[in-house]
N, C-alpha and C positions, 0 to 999 in steps of 0.2 A: 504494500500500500504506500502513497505516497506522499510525503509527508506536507502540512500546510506550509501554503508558499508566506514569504513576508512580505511585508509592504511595499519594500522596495524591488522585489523581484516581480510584483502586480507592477507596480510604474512602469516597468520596463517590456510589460507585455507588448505582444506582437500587435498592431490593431491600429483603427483608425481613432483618433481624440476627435474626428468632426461625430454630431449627436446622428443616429442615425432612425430615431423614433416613427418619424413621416412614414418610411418607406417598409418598417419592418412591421411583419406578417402579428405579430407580438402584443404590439400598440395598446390594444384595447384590452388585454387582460391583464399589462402590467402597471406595476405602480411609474414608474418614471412614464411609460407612455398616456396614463390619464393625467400628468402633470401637465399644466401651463406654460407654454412654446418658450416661455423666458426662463421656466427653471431646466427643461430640456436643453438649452441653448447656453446656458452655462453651467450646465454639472461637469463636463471633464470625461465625456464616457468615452470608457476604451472596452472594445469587444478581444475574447482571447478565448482560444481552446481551452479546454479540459480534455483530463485522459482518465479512464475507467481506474476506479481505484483510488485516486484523486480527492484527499482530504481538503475541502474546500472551506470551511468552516472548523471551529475547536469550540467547543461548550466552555464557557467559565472565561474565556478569551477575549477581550476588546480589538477589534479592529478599526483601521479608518476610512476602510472602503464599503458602500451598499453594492451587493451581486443579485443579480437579476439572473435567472437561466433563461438563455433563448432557446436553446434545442439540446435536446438531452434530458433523463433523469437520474435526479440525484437522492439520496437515500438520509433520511432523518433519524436521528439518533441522540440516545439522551440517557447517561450516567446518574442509576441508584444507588440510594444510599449504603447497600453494598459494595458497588464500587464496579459494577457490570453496567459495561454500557450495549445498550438493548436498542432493536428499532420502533421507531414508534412513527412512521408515517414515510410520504415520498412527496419529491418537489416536481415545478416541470414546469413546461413552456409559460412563460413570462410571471413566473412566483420567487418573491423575492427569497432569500437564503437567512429569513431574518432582518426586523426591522431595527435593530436596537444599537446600529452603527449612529443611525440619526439621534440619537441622547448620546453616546458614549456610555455607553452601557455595554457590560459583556456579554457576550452568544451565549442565547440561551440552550439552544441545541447545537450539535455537531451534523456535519453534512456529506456524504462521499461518496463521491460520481461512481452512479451505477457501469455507466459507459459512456466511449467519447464522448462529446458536446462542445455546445460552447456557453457562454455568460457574457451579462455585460457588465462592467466594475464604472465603480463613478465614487470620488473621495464624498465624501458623509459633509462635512464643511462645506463642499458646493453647492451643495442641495440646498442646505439651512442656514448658509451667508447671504446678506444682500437683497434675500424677500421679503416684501412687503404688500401692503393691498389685498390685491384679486392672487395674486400671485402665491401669496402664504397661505391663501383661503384654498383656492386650487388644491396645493401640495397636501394641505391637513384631512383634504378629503379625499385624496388620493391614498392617504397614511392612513387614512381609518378603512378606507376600502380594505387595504391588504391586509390590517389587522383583523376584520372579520372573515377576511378571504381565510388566512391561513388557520383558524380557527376552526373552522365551518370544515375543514379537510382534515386538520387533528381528531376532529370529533369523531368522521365519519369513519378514517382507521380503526379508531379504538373501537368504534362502536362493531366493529366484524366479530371481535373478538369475544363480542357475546352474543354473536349466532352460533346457533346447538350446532348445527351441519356442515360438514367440513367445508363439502362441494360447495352450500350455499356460502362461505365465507371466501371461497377462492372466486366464485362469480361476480360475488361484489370488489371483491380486490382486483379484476378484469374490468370491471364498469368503472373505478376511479381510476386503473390508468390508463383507461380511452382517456377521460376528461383532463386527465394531465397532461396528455401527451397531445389532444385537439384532435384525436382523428381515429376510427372506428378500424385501422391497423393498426394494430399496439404491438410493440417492442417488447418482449418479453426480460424479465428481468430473471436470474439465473431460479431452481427451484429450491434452491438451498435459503436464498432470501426470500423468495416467497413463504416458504415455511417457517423462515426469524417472525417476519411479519404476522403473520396468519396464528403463532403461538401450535401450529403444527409439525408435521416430518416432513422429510422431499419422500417418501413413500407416499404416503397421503397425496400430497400435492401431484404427484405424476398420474396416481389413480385419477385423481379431482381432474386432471386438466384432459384426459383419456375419455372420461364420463363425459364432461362436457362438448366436445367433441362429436361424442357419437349423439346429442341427444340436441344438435346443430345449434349450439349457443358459440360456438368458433369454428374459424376452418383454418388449418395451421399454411404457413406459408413457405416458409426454410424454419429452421432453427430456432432462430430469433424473433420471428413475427408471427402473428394471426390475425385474421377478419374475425371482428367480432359481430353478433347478431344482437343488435341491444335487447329490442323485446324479449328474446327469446331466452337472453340472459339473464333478462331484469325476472323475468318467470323464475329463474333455476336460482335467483338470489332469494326469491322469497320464499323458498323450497316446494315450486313446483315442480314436478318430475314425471308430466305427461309426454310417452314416448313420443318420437316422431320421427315417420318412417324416410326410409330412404330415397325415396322422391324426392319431400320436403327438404331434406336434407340437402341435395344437390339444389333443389332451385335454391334458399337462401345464399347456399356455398358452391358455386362453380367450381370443380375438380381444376386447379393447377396444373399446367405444366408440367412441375416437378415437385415433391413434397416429399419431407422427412418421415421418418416414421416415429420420430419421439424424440423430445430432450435429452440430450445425451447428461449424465450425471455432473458432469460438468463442462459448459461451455467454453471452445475457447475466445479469445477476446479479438474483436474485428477489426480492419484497420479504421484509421480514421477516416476515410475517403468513403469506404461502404458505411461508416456509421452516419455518414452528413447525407448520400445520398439516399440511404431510405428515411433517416430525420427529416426529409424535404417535407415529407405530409404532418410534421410532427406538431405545427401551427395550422394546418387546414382547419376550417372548421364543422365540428360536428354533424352528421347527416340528422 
């Protein structure tokens, strides 16, 4: 894993400093993009890779930069009073990695890119120097947006973990990360973290994902991806489990090309170049 970058090794990322909010796909679910043209236009944003693995965030930590993910997700996590740190949720296309750069306050959670991606970084002092007006009023309701945003997504984690049925808690953990990721192809995330998440096995989980499959709430793609069926999901989240037969099956899911026949127990890790181009949909918006 690799370890959090410092402040000055963010300055020096690879990127453009001009703001680039107008034109990204992002805009409207992110907090900098529902900000007011004058605070866009002087925060300082510079966009940089991430790499799988990729400790982007440390819990208990102050930094002085706000990160926004544009494509990619990233994995939420947060140290009990034992001293285990456990997951507790996932981030995605235009969710900030933590509001608490804007007080100087330390990270509440730790963050670490599931695979490739990218972020946008902007110094926390840009944001909150120099506004005033419409311009402060803009930004504080752009800050409260994300504050309920990211709440409303912590809840909805935890709350899988008190659905009785295994399958029913992996279908719901398919339907948050369509909405994470903007697009009803989801990126699958390995099954070992599914099952951190889910308070499951990857035994369970590969059953769970197998079941779902045959009973056409996904249709797998390679490895890494599937079409997911929302209805048909959102049925198999609220544990209904009315077969459906193999016709139905092909007409929601067109047979591919070429298809896997199952997660292999551990994936390995893709380059950057295939991870950006199937992230292309990773901001589309939901059917």
């Amino acid at each position: 894993m690799h370890t959090l970058r410092s402040a000055p090794d963010i300055a020096l990322s690879t990127g453009s400093a001009i703001p680039l909010c107008q034109s990204c796909a992002c805009r409207s679910h992110c907090l900098l993009g529902r900000a007011p043209w004058e605070v866009q236009r002087a925060c300082g944003l510079v966009e940089r890779r991430f790499r799988k693995g990729e400790r982007l965030t440390l819990e208990g930590r102050a930094v002085p930069v706000l990160q926004i993910v544009k494509i990619g997700t990233v994995l939420l996590h947060r140290r009990g009073t034992d001293g285990q740190d456990l997951p507790v949720g996932m981030a995605g296309c235009g969710q900030a990695l933590g509001t608490t750069p804007l007080f100087a306050a330390p990270m509440a959670l730790s963050a670490t890119a599931v695979a490739d991606g990218r972020l946008c970084e902007m110094p926390a002092a840009a944001l909150t120097a120099g506004h005033g007006g419409p311009a402060l009023t803009g930004l504080l309701h752009a800050l409260s947006q994300e504050h309920a945003r990211a709440q409303a997504q912590l809840a909805d984690w935890s709350r899988l973990l008190r659905v009785r049925r295994a399958t029913a808690r992996l279908a719901g953990a398919l339907l948050l990360l369509a909405d994470l990721q903007r697009s009803s192809l989801v990126r699958l995330p390995t099954q070992a973290l599914l099952a951190s998440l889910l308070a499951t096995t990857h035994e369970t989980v590969a059953r769970g994902l197998a079941h779902i499959e045959r009973a056409g709430g996904l249709a797998r793609q390679d490895r890494w991806h599937c079409a997911i069926a929302r209805p048909r999901l959102a049925g198999l989240a609220r544990g209904a489990e009315t077969p459906v037969s193999a016709a139905q099956a092909m007409a929601m899911h067109p047979a591919p090309a070429a298809r896997t026949t199952g997660l292999a127990a551990a994936l390995a890790q893709p380059s950057f170049s295939n991870a950006c181009t199937s992230a292309a949909s990773a901001c589309a918006p939901l059917p």
